[in-house]
N, CA and C atoms as a LAMMPS dump frame, in Angstrom:
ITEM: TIMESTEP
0
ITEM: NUMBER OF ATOMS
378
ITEM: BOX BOUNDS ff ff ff
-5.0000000000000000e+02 5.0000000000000000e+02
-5.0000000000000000e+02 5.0000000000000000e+02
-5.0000000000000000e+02 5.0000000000000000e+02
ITEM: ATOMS id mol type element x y z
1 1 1 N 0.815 -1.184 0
2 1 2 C 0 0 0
3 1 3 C 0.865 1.256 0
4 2 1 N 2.178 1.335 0.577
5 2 2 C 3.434 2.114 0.583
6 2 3 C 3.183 2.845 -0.806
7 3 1 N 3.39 1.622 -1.682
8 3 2 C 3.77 2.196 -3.433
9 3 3 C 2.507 2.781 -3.815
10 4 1 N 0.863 2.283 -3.562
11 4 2 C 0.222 3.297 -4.203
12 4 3 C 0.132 4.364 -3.508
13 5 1 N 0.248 4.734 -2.154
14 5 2 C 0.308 5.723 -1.648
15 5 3 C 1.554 6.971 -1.933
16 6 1 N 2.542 6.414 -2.563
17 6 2 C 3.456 7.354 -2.744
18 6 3 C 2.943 7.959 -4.614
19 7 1 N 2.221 6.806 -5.281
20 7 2 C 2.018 6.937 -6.541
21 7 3 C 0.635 7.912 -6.319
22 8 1 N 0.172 7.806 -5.352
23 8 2 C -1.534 9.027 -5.349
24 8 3 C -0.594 10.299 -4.553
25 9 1 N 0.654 10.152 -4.064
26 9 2 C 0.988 11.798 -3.947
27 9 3 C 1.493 12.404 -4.427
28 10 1 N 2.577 11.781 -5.346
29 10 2 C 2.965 12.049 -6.735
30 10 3 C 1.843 13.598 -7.443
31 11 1 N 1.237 12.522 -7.551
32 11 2 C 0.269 13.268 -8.333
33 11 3 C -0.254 14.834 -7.389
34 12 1 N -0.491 14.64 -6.097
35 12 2 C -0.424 15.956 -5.39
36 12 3 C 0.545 16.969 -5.954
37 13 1 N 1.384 16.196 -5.377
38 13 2 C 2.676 16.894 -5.878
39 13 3 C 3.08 17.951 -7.275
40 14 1 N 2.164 17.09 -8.566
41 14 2 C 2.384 17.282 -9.396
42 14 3 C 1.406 18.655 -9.93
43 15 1 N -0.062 18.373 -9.311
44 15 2 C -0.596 19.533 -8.682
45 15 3 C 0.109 20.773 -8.426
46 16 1 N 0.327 20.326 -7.119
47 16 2 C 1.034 21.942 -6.747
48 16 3 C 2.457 22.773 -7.388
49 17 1 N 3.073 21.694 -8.374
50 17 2 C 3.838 22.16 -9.232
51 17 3 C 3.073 23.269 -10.242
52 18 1 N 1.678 22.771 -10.436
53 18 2 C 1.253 23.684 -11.542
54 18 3 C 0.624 25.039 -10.794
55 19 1 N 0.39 24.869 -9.512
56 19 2 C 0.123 25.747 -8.689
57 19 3 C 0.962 26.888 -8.783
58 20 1 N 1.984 26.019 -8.358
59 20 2 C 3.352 27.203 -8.398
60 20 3 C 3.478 28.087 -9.744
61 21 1 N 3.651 27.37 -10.742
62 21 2 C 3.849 27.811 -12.006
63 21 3 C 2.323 29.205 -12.512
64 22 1 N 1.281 28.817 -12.182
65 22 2 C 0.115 29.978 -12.193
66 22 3 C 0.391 30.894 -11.678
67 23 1 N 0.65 30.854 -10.048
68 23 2 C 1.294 31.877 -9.383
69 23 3 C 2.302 33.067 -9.776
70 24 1 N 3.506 31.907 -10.67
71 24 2 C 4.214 32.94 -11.56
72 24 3 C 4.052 33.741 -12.54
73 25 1 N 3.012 33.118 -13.238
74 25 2 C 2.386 33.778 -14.482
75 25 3 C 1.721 34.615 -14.24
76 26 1 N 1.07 34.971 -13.185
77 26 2 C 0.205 35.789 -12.367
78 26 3 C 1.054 37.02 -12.175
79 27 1 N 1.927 36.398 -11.607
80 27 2 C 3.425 37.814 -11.356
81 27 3 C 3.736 38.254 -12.06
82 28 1 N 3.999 37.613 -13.258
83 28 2 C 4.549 37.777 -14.233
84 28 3 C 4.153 38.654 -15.737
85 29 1 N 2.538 38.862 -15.687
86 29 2 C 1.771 39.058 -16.605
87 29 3 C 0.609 38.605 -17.242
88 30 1 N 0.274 37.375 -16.549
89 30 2 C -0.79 36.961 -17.092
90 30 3 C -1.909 37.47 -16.419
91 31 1 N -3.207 37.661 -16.317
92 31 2 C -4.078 38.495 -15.946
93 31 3 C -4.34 37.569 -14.95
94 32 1 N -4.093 38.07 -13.532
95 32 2 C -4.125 37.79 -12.321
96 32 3 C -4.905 37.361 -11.839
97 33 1 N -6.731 37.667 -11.917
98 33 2 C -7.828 36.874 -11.833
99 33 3 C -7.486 35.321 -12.123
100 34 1 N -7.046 35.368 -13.621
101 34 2 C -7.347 33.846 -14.181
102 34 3 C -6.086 32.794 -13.662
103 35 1 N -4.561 33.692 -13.232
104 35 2 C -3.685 32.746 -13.061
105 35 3 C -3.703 32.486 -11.264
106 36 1 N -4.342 33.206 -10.608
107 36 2 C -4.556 33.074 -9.043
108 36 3 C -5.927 32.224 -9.286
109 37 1 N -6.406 32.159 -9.547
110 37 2 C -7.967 31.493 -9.672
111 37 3 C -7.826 30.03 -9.858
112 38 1 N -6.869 29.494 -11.055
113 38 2 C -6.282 28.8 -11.81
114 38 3 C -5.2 27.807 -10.451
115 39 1 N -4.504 28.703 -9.678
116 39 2 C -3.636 28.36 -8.887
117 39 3 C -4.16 27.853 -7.642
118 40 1 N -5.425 28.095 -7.252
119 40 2 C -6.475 28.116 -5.927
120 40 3 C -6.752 26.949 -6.489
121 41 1 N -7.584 26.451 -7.392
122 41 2 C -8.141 24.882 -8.255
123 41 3 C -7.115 24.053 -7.943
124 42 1 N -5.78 24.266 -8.107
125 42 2 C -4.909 23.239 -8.262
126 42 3 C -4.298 23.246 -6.678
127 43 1 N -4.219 24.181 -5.984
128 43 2 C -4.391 23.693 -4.867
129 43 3 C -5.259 22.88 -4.138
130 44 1 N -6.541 22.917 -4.369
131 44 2 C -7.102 22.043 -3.856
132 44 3 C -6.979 20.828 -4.303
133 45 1 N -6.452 20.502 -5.59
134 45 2 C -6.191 19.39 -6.692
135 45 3 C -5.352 18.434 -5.513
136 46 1 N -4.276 19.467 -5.393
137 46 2 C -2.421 19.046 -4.402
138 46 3 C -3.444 18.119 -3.256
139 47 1 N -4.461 18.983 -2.912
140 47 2 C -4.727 18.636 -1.379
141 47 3 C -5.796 17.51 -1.178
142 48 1 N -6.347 17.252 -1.919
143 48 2 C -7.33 16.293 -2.161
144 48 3 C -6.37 14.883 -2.717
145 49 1 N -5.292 15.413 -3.523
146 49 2 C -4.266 13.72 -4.109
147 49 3 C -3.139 13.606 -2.986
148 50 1 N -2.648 14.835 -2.639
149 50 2 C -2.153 14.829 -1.456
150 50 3 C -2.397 14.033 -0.078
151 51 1 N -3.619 14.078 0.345
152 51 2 C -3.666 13.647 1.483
153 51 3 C -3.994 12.43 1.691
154 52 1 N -4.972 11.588 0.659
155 52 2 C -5.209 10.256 0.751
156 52 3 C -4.098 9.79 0.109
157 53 1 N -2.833 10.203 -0.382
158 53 2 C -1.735 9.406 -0.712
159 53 3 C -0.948 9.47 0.102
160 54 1 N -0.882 10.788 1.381
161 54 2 C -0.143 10.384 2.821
162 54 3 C -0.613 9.034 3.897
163 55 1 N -1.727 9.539 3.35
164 55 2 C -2.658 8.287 4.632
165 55 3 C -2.159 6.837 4.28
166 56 1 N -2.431 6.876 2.95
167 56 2 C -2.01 5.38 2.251
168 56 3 C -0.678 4.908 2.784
169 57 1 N -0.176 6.072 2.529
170 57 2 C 1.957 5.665 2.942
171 57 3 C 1.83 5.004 4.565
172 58 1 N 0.84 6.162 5.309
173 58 2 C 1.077 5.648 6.556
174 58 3 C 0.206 4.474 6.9
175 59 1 N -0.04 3.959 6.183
176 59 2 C -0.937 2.395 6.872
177 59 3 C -2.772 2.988 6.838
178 60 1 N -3.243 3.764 6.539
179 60 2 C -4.431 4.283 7.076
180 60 3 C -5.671 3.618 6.007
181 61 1 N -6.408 2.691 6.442
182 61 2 C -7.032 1.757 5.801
183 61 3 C -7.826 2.991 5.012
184 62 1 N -8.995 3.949 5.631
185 62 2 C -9.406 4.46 5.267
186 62 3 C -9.522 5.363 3.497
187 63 1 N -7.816 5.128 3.619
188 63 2 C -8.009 6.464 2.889
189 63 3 C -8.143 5.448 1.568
190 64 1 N -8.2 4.528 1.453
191 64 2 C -8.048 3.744 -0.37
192 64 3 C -8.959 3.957 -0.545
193 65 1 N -10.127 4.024 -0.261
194 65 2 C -11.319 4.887 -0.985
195 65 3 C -11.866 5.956 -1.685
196 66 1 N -10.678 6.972 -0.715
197 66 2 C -10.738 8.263 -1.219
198 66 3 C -9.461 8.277 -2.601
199 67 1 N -8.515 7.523 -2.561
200 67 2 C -8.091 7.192 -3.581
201 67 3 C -8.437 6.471 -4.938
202 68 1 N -9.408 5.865 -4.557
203 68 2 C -9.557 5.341 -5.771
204 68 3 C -10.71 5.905 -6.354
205 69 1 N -11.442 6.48 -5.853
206 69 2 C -12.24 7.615 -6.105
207 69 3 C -11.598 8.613 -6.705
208 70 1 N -11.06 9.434 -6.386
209 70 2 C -9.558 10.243 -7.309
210 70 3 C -8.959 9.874 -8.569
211 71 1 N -8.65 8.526 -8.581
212 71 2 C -8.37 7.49 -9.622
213 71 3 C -9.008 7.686 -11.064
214 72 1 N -10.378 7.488 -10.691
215 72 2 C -11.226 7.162 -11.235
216 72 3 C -12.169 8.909 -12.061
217 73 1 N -11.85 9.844 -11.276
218 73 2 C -12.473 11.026 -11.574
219 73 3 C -10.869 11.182 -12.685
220 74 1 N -9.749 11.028 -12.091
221 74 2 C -8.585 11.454 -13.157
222 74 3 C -8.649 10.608 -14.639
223 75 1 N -9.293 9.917 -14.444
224 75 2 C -9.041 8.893 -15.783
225 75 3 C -10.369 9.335 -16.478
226 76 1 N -11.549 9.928 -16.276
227 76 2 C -12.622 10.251 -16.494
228 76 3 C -12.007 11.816 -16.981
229 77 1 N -11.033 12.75 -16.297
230 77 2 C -10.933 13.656 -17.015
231 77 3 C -9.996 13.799 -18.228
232 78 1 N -9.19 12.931 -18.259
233 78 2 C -8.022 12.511 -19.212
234 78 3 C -9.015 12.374 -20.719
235 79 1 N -9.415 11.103 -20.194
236 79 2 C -10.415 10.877 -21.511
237 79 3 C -11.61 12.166 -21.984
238 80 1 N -11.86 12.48 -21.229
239 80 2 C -12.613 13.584 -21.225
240 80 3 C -12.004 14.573 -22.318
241 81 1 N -10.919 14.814 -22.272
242 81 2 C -10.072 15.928 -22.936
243 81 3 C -9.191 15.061 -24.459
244 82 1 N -9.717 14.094 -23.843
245 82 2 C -8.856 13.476 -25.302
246 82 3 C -9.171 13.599 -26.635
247 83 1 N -7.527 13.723 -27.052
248 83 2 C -7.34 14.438 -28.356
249 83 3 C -6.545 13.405 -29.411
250 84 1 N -6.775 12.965 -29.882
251 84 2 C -5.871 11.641 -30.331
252 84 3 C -4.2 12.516 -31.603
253 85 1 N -4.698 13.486 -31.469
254 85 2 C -4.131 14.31 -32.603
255 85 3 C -3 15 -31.535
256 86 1 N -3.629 15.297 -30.915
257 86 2 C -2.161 16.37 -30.435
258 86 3 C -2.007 15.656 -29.315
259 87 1 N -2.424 14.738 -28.31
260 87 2 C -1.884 14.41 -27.006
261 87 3 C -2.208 12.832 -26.669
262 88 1 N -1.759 12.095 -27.389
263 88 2 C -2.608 10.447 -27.822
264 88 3 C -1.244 9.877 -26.12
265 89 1 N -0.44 10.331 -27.154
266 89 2 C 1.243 9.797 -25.824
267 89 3 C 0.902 9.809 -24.777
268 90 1 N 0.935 11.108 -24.397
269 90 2 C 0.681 12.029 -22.88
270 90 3 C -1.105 11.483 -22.314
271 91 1 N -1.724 10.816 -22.974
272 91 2 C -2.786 10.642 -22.436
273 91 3 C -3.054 9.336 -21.958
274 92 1 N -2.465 8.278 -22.892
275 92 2 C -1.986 6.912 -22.421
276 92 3 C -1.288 6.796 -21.287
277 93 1 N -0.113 7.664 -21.456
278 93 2 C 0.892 7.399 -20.027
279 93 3 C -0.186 7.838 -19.104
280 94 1 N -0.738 9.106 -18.819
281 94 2 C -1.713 9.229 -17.668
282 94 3 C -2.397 8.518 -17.281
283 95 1 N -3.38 7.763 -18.775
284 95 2 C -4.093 6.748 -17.896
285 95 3 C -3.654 5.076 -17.403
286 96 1 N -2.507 4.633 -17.948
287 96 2 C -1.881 3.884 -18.081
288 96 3 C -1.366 4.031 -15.828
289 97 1 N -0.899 5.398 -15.73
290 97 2 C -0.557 5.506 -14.596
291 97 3 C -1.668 5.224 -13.63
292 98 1 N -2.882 6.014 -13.714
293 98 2 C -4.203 5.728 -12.835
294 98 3 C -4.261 4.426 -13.101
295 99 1 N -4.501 3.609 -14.019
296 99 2 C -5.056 2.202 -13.712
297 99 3 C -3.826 1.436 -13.381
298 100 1 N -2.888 1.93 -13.199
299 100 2 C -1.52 0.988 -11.876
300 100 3 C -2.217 1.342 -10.514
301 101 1 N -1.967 2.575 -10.128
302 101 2 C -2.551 2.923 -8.925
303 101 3 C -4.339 2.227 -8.391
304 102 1 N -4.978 1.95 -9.27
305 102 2 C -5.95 1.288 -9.192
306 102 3 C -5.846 -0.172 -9.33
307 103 1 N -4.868 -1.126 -9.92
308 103 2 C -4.518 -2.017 -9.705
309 103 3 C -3.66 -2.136 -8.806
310 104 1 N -3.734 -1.411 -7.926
311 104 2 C -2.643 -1.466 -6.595
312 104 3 C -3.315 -1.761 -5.688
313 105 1 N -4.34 -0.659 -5.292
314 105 2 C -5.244 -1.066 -4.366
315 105 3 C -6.697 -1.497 -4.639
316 106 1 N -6.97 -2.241 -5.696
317 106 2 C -8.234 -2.768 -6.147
318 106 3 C -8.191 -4.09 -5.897
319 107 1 N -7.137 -4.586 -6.872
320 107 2 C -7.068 -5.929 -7.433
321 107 3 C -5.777 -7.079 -6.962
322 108 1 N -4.65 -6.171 -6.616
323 108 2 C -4.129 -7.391 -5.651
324 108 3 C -4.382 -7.519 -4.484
325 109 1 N -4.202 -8.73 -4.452
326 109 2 C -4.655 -9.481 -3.226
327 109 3 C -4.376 -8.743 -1.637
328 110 1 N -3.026 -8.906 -1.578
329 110 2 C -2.256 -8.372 -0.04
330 110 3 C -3.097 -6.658 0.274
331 111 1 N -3.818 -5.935 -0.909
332 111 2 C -4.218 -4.764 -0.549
333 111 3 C -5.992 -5.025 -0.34
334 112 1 N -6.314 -6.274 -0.743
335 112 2 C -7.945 -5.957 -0.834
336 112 3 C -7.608 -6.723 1.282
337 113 1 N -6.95 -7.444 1.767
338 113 2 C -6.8 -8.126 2.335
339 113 3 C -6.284 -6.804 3.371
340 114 1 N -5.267 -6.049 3.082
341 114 2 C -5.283 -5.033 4.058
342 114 3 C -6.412 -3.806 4.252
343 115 1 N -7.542 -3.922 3.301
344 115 2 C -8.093 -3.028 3.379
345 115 3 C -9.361 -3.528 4.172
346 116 1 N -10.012 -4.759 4.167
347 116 2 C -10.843 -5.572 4.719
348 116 3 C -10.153 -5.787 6.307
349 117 1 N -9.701 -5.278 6.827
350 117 2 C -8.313 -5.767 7.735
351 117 3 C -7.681 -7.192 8.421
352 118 1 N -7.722 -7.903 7.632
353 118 2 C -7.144 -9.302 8.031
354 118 3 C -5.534 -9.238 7.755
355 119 1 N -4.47 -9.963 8.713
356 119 2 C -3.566 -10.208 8.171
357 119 3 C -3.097 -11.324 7.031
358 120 1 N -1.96 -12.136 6.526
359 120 2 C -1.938 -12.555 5.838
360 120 3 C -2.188 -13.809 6.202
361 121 1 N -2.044 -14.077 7.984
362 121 2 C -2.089 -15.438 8.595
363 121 3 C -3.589 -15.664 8.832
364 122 1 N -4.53 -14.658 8.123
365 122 2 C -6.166 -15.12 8.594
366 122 3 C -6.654 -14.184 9.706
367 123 1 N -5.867 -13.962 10.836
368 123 2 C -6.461 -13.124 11.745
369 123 3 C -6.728 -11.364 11.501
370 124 1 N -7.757 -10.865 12.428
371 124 2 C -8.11 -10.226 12.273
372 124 3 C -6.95 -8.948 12.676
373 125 1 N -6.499 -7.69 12.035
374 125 2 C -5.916 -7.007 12.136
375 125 3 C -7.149 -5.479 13.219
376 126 1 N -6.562 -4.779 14.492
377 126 2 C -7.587 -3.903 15.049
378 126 3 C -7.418 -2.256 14.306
C-alpha cells in the first residue's frame, strides 16, 4: 500500500507544481484573476491527491477509498479531454498511470486483504 500511496501523492505533488507555475504567471503578466484562480483549483487538486496518498503511505485503511475515487475522476478527465491528434502519448501514459494505482489497491490481493483488515495469517488485524 506504501507504493500506491506514494504513486496518489505524486500526483499531489504534481498539482502543486502547476500551482506554483500559475502563481508565476500571475506575477509575471498573465491576468491575475485567471492565473490566481487557476492556482487556488490546483491547490485544492495538491490537497485532495495529497492527502489520501499520505494516509495510504502511513498504513491508514481508510483512505483507499478516497483514492480510488480520485483514480477514477482522473481517468474520467483525461479521456474527457482526449485528443488523439495532439496528445494520444501524454494521455496513455496518464491513464496507463491511474489504472496501476488502481490495480494497486483494487485488485491485488495483499491490498484488498489489508483493506478488509485481516492479516496474511487469517487473523483479524484492530
Amino acid at each position: 500500500m506504501r507504493a500506491a500511496g506514494v504513486m496518489v501523492a505524486v500526483q499531489g505533488l504534481a498539482a502543486l507544481a502547476v500551482a506554483v507555475v500559475a502563481l508565476v504567471h500571475g506575477i509575471g503578466g498573465v491576468p491575475a484573476n485567471l492565473a490566481y484562480g487557476e492556482a487556488g483549483i490546483f491547490v485544492v487538486i495538491a490537497i485532495a491527491c495529497g492527502l489520501p496518498g499520505v494516509l495510504l503511505w502511513q498504513g491508514r485503511r481508510g483512505a483507499r477509498n478516497a483514492a480510488v475515487f480520485l483514480q477514477l475522476l482522473v481517468v474520467g478527465g483525461i479521456w474527457w479531454g482526449f485528443n488523439p491528434v495532439d496528445s494520444l502519448p501524454v494521455d496513455i501514459l496518464f491513464t496507463a498511470y491511474c489504472a496501476a494505482v488502481l490495480v494497486l489497491l483494487l485488485f491485488l490481493e495483499p491490498s484488498r486483504l489489508w483493506a478488509m483488515g485481516i492479516a496474511k495469517d487469517g487473523s483479524q488485524v484492530p
